[in-house]
VMD Tcl script that builds the backbone (N, CA, C; Angstrom):
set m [mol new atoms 462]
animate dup $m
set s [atomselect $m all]
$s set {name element resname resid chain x y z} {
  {N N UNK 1 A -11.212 -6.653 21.112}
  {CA C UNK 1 A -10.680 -5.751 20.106}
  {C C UNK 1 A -9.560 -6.428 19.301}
  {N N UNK 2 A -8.625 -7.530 19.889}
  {CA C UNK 2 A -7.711 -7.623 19.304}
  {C C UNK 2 A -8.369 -8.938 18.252}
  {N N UNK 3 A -9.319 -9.550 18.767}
  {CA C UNK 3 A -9.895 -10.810 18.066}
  {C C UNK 3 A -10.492 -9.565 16.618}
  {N N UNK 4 A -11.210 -8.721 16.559}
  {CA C UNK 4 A -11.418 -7.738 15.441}
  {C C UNK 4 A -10.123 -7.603 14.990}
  {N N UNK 5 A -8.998 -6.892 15.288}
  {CA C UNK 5 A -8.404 -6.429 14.613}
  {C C UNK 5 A -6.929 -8.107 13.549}
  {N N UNK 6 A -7.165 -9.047 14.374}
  {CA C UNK 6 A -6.342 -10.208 14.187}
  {C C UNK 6 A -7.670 -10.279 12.383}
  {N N UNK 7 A -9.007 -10.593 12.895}
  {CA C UNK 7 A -9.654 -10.764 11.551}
  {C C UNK 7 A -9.484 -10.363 10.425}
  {N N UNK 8 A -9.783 -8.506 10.365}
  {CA C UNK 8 A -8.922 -7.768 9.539}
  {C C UNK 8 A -7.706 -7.833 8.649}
  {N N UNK 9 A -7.399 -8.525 10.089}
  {CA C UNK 9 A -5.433 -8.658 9.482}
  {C C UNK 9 A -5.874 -9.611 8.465}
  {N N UNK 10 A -6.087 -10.498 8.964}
  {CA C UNK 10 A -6.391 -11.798 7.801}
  {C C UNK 10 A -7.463 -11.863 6.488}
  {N N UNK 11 A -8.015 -10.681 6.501}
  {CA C UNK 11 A -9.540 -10.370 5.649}
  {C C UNK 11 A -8.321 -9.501 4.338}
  {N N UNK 12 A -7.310 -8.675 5.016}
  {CA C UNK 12 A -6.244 -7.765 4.148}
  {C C UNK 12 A -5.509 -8.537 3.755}
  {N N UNK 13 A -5.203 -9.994 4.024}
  {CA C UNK 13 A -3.939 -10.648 3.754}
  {C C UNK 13 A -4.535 -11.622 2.609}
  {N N UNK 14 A -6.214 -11.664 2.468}
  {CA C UNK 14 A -6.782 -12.524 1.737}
  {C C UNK 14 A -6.931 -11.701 0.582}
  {N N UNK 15 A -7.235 -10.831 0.677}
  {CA C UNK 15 A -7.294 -9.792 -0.579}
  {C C UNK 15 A -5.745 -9.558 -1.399}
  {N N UNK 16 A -4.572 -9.528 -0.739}
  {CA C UNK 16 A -3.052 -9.440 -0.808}
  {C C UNK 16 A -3.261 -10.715 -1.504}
  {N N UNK 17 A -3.515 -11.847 -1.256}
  {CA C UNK 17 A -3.150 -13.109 -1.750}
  {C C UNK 17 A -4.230 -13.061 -3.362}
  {N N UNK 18 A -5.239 -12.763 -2.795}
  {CA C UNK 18 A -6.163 -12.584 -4.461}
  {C C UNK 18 A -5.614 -11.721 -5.604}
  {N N UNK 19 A -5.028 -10.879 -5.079}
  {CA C UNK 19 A -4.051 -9.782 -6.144}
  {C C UNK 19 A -3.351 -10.562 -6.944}
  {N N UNK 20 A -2.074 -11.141 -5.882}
  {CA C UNK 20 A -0.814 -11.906 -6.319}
  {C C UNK 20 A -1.375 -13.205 -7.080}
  {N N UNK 21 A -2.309 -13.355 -6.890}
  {CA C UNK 21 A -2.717 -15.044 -7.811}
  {C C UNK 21 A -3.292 -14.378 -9.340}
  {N N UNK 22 A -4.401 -13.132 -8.888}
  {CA C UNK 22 A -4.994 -12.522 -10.164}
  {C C UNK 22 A -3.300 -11.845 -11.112}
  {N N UNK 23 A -2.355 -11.424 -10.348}
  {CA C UNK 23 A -1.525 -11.022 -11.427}
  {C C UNK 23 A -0.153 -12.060 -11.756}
  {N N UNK 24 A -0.313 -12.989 -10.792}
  {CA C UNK 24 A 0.566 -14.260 -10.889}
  {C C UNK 24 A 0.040 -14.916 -12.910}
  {N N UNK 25 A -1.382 -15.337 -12.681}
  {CA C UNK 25 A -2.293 -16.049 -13.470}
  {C C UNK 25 A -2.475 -15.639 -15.008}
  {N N UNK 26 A -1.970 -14.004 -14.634}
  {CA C UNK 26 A -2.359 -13.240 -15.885}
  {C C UNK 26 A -0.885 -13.103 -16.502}
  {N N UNK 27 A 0.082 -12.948 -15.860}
  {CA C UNK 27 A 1.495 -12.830 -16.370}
  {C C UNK 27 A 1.815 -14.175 -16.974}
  {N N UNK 28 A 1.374 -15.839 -16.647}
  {CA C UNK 28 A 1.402 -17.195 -16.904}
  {C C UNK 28 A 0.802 -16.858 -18.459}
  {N N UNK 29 A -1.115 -16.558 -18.766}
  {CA C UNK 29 A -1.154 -16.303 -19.342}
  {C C UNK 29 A -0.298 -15.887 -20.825}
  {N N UNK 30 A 0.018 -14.561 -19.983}
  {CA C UNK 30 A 0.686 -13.962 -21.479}
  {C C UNK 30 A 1.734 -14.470 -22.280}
  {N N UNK 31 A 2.755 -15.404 -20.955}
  {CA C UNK 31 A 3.824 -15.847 -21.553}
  {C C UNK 31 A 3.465 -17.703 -22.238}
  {N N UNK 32 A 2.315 -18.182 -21.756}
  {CA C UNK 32 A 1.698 -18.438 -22.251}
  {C C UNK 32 A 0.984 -18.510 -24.111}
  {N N UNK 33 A 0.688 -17.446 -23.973}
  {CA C UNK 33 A 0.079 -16.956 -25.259}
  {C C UNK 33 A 1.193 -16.394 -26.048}
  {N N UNK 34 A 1.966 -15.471 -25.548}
  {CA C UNK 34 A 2.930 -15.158 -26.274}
  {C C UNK 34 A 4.112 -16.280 -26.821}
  {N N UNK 35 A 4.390 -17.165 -26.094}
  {CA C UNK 35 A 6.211 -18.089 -26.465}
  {C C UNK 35 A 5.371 -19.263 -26.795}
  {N N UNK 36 A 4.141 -19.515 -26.311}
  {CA C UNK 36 A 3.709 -21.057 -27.186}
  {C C UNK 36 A 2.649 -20.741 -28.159}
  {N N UNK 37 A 2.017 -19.781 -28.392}
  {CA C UNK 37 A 0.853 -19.939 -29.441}
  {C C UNK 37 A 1.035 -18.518 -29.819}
  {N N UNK 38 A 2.413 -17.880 -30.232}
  {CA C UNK 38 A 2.631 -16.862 -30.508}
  {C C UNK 38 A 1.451 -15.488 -31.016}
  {N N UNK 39 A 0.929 -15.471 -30.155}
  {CA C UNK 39 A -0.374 -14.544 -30.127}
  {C C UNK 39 A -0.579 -13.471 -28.709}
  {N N UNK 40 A 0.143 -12.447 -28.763}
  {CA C UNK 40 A 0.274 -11.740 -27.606}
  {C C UNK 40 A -1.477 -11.346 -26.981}
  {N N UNK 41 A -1.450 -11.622 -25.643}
  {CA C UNK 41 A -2.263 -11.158 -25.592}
  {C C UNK 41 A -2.779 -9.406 -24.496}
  {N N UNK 42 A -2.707 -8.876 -25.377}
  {CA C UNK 42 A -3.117 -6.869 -24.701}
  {C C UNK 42 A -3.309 -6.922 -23.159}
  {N N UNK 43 A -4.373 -7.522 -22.793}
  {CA C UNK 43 A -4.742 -6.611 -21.822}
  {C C UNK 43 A -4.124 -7.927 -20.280}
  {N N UNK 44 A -3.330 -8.457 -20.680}
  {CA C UNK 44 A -2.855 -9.283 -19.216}
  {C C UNK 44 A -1.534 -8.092 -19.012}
  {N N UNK 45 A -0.633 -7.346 -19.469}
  {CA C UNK 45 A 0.000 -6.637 -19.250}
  {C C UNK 45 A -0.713 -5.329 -18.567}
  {N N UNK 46 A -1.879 -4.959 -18.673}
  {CA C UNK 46 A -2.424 -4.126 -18.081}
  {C C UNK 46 A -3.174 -4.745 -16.572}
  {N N UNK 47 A -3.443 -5.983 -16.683}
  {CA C UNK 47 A -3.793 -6.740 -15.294}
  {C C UNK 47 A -2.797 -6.524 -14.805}
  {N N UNK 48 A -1.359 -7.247 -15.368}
  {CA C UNK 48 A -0.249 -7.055 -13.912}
  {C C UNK 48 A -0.034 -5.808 -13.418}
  {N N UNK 49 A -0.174 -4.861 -14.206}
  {CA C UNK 49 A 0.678 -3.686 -13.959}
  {C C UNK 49 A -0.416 -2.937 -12.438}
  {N N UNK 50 A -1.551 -3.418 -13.058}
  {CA C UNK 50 A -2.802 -2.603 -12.148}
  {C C UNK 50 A -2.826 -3.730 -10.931}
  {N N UNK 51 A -2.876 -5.020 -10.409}
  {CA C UNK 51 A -2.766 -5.891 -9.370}
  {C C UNK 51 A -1.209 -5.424 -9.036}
  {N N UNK 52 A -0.094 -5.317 -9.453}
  {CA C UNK 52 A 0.995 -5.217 -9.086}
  {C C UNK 52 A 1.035 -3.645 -7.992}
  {N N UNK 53 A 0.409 -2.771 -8.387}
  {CA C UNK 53 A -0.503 -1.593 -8.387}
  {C C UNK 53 A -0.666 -1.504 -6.837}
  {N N UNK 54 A -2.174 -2.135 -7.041}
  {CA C UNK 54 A -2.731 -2.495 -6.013}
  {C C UNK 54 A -2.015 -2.907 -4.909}
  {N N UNK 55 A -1.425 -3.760 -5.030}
  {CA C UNK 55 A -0.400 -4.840 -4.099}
  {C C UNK 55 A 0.072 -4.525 -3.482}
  {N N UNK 56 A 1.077 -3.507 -4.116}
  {CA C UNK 56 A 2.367 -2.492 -3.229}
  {C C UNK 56 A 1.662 -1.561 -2.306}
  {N N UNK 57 A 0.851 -0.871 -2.499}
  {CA C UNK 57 A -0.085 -0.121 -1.695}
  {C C UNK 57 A -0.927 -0.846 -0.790}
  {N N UNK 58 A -1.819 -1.775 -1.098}
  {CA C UNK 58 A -2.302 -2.659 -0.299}
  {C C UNK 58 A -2.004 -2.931 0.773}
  {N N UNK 59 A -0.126 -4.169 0.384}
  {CA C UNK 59 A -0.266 -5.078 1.217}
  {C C UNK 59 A 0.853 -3.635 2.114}
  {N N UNK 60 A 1.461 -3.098 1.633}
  {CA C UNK 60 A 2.049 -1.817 2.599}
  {C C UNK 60 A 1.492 -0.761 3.210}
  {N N UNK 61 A 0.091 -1.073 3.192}
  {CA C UNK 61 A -0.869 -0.268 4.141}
  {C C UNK 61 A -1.433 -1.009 5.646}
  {N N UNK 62 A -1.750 -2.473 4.737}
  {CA C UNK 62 A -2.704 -3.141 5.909}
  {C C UNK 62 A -1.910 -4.820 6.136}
  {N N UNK 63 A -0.576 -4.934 5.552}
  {CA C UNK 63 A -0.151 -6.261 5.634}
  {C C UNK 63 A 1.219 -6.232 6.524}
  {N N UNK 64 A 1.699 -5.245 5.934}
  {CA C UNK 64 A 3.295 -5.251 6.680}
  {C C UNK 64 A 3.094 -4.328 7.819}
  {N N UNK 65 A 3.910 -5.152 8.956}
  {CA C UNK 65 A 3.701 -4.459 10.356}
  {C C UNK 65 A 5.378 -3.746 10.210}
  {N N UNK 66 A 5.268 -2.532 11.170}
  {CA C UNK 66 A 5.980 -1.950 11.669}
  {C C UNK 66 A 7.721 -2.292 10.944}
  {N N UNK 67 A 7.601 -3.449 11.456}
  {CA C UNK 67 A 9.252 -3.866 11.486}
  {C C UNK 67 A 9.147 -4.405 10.264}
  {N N UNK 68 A 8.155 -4.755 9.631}
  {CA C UNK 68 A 8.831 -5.514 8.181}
  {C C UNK 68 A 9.330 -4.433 7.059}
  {N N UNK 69 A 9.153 -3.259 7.517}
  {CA C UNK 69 A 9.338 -2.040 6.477}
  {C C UNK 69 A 10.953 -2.115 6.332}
  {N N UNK 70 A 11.720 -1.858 5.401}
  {CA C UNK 70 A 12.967 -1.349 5.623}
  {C C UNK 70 A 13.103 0.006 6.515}
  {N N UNK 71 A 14.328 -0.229 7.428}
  {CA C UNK 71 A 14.922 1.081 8.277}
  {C C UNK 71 A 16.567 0.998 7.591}
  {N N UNK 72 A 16.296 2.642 8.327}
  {CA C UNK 72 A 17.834 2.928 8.657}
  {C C UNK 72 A 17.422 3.447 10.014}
  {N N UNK 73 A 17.982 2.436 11.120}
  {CA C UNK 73 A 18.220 2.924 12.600}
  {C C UNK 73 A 19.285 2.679 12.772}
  {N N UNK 74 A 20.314 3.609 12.520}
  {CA C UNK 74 A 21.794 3.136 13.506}
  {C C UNK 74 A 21.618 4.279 14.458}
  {N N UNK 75 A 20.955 5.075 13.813}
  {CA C UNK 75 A 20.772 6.191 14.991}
  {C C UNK 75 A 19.955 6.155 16.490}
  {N N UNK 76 A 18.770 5.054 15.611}
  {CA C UNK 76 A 17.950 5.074 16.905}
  {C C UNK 76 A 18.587 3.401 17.892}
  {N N UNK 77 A 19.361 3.124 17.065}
  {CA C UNK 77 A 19.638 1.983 18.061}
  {C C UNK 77 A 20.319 2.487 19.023}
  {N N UNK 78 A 21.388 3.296 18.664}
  {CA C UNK 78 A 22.357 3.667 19.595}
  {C C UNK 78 A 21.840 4.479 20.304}
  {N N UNK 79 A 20.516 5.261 20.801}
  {CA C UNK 79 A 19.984 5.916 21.786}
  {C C UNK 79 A 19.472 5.147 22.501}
  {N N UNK 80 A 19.332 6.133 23.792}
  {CA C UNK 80 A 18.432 5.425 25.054}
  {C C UNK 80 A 16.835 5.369 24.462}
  {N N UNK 81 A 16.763 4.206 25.345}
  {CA C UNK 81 A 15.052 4.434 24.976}
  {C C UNK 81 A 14.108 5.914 25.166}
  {N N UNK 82 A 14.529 6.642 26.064}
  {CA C UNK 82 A 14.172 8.068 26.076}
  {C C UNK 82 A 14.493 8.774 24.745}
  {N N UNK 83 A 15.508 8.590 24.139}
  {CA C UNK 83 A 15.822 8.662 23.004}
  {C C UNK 83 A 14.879 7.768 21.752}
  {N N UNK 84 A 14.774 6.678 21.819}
  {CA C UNK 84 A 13.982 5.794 20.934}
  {C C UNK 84 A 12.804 6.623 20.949}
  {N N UNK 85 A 12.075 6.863 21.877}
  {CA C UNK 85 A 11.070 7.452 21.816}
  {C C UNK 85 A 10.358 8.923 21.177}
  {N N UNK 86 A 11.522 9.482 21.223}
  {CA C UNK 86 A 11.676 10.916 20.862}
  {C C UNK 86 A 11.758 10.735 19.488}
  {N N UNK 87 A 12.429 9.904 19.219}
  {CA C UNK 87 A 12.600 9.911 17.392}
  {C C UNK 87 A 11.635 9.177 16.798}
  {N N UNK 88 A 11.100 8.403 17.333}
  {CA C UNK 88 A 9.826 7.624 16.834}
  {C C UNK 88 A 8.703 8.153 16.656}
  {N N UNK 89 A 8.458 9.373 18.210}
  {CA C UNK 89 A 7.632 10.481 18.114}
  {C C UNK 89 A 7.520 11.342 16.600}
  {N N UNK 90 A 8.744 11.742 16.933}
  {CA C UNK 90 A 9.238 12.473 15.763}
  {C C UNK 90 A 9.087 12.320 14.343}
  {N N UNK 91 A 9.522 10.683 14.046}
  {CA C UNK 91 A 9.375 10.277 12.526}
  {C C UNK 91 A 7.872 10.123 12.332}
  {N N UNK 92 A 7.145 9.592 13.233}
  {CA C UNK 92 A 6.064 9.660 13.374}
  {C C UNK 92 A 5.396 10.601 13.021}
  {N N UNK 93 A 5.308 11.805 13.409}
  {CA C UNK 93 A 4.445 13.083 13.301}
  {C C UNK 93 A 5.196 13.697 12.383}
  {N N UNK 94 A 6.486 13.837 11.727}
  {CA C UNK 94 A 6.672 14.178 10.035}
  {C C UNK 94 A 6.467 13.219 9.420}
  {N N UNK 95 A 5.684 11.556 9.232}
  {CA C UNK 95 A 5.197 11.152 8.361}
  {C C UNK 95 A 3.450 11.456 8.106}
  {N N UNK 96 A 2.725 11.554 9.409}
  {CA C UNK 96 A 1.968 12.355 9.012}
  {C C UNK 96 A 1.437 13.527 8.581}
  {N N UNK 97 A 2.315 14.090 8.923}
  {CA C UNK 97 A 2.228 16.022 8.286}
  {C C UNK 97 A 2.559 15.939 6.954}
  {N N UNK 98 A 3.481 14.647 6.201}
  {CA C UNK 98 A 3.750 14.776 4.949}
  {C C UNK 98 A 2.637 14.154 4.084}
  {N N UNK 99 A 2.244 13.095 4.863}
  {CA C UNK 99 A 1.417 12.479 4.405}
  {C C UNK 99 A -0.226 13.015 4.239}
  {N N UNK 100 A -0.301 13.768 5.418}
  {CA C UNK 100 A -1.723 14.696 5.600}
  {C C UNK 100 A -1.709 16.141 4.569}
  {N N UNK 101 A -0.670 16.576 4.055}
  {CA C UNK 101 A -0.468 17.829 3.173}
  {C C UNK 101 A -0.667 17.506 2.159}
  {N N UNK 102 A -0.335 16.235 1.757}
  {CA C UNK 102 A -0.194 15.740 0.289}
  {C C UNK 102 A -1.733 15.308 0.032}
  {N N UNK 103 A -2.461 14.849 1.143}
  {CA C UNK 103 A -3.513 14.049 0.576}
  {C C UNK 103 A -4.610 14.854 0.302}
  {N N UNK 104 A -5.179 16.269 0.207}
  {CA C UNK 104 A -6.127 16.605 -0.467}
  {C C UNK 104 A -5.593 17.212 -2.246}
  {N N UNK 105 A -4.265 17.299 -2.211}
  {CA C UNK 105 A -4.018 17.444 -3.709}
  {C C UNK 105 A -3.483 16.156 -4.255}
  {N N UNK 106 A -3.656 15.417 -3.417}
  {CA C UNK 106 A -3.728 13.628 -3.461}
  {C C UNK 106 A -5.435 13.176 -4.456}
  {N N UNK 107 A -6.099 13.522 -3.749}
  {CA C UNK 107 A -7.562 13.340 -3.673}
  {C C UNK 107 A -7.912 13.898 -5.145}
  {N N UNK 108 A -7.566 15.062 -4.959}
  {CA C UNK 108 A -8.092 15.928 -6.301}
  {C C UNK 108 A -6.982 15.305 -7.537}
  {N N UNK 109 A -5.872 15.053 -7.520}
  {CA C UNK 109 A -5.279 14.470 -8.586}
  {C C UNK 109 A -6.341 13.318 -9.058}
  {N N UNK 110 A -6.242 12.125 -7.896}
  {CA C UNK 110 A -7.468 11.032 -8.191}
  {C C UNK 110 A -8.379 11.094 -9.188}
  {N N UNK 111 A -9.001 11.909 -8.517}
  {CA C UNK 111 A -10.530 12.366 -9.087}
  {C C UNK 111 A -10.507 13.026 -10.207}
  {N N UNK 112 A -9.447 14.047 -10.945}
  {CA C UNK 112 A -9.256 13.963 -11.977}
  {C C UNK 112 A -9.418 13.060 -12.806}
  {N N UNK 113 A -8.440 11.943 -12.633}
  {CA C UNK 113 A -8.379 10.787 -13.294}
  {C C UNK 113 A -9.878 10.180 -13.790}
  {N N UNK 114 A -10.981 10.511 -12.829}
  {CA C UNK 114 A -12.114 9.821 -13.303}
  {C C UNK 114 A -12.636 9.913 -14.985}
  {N N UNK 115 A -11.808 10.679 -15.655}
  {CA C UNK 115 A -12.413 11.469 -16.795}
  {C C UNK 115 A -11.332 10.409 -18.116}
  {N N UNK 116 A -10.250 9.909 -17.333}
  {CA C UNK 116 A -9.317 8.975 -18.532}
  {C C UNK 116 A -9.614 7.199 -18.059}
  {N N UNK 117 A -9.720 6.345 -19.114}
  {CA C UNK 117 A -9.763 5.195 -18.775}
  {C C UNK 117 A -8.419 4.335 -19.257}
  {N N UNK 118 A -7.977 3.160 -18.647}
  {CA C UNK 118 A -7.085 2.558 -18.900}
  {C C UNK 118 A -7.088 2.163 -21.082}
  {N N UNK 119 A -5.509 1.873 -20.990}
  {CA C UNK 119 A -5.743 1.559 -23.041}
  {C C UNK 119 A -6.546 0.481 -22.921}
  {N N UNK 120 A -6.404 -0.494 -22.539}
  {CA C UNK 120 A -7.175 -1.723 -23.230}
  {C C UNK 120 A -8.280 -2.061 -21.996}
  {N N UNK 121 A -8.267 -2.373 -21.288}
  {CA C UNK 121 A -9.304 -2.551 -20.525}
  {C C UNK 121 A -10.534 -1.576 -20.054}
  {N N UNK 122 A -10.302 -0.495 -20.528}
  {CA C UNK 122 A -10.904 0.935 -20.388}
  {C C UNK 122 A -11.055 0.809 -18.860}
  {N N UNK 123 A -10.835 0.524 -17.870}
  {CA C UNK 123 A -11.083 1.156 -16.626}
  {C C UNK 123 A -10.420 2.420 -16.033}
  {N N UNK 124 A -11.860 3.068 -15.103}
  {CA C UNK 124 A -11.508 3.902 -15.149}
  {C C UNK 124 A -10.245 4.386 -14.269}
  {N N UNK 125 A -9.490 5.427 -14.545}
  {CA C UNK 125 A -8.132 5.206 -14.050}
  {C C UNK 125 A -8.334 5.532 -12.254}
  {N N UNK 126 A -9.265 7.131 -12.440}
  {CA C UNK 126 A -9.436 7.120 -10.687}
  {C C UNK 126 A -9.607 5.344 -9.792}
  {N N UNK 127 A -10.173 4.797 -10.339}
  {CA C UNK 127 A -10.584 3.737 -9.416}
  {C C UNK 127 A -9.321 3.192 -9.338}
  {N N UNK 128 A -8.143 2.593 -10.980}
  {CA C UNK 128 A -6.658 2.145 -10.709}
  {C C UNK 128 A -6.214 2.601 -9.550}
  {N N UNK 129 A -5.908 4.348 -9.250}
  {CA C UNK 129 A -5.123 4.875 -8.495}
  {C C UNK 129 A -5.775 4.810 -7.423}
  {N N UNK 130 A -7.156 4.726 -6.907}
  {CA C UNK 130 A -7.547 5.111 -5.684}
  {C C UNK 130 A -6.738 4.610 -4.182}
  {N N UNK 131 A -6.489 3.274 -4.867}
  {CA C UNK 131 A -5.704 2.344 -3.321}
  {C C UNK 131 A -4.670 3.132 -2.891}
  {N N UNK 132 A -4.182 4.410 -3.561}
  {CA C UNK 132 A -2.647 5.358 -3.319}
  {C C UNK 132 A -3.672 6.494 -2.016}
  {N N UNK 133 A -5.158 6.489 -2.247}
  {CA C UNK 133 A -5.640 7.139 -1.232}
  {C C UNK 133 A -5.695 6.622 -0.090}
  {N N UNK 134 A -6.261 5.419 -0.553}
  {CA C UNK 134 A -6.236 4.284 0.978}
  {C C UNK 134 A -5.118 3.965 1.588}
  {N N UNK 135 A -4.154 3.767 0.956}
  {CA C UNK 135 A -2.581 3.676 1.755}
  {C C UNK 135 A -2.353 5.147 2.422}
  {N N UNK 136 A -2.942 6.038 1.584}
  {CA C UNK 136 A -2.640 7.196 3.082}
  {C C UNK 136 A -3.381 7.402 4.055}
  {N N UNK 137 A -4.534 7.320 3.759}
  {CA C UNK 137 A -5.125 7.407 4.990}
  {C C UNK 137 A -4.985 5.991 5.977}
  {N N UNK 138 A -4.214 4.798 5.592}
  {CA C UNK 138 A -4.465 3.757 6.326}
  {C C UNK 138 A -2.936 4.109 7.084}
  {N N UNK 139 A -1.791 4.889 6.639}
  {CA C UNK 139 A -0.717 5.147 6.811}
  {C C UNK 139 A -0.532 6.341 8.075}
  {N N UNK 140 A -2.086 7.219 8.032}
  {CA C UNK 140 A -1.753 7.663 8.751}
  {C C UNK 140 A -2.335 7.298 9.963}
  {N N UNK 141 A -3.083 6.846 9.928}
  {CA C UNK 141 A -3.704 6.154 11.049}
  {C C UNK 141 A -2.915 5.485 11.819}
  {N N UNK 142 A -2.348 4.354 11.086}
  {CA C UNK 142 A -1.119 3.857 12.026}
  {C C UNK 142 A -0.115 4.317 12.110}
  {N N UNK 143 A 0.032 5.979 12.445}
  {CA C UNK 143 A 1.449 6.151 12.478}
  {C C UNK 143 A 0.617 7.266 14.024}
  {N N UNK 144 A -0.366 7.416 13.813}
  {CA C UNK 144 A -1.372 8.339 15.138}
  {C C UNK 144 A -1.350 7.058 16.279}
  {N N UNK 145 A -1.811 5.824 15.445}
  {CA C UNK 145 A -1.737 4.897 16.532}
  {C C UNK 145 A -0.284 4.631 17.367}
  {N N UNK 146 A 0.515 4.462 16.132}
  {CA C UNK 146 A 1.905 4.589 16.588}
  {C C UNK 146 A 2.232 5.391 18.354}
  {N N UNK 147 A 2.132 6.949 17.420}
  {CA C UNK 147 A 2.139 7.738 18.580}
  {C C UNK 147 A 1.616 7.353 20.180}
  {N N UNK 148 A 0.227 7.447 19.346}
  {CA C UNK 148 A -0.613 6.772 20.993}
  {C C UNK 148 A 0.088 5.818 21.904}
  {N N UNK 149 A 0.410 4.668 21.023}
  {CA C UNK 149 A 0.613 3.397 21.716}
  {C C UNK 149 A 2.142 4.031 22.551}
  {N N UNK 150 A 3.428 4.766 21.741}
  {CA C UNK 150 A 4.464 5.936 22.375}
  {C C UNK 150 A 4.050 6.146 23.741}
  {N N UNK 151 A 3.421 6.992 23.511}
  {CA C UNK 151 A 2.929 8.057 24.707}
  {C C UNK 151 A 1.989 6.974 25.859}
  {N N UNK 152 A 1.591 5.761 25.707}
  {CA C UNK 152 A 1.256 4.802 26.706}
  {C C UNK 152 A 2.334 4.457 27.240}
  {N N UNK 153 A 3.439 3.979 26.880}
  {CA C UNK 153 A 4.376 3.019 26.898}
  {C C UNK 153 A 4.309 1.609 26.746}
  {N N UNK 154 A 3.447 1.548 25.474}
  {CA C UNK 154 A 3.565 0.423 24.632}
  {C C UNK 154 A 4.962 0.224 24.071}
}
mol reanalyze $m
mol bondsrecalc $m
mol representation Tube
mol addrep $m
């Protein structure tokens, strides 16, 4: 299981890296086109904005573990681990209740979107936003796993 899930890791971190090169390449581009052959060009500002997009959701769904997130624990440091646990429980199961309430008027916002396309590239926008679905449901998953692994004494 862990040889699956190590793959993954690295299958999400390859896609993270294809983003950052596709909106690295396109921002070169523009400044590119724009400061040496003074000819702006439209739609690389709509690449970064949509890979940049992607990225933040992406790589903060399936790239950053646990601890790379910013905290504020002064609270949970200074408890006992009986304590650690309780609040971890805790943050845990109000990030999914916030996260699980939001996501069917999550969904339906989306899917709205199918009906507007981006200005210059015309894509369609549901598909832009969709990765904001996948970060929740990938968010909540690991925050159930979270729990689980809690309540083992992982």
């Amino acid at each position: 299981m862990r040889r699956v899930a190590r793959f993954l890791q690295a299958r999400a971190e390859n896609v993270a890296v294809a983003l950052l090169t596709v909106m690295f390449l396109s921002f070169m581009l523009q400044i590119v086109s724009r400061y040496v052959f003074q000819s702006p060009i439209g739609w690389t500002l709509e690449v970064c904005l949509t890979t940049w997009l992607w990225l933040v959701f992406w790589a903060s769904a399936f790239c950053l573990r646990d601890r790379d997130h910013v905290r504020f624990d002064m609270f949970y440091i200074a408890g006992s681990p009986a304590v650690r646990r309780v609040f971890a429980i805790v943050s845990a199961v109000a990030i999914i209740a916030g996260i699980a309430a939001a996501l069917p008027a999550t969904i339906d916002y989306i899917t709205f979107y199918k009906i507007k396309k981006s200005a210059t590239l015309r894509i369609r926008l549901d598909v832009v936003f969709s990765v904001y679905a996948v970060f929740a449901v990938a968010i909540i998953a690991r925050y159930a796993l979270r729990i689980w692994q809690i309540a083992r004494g992982d």
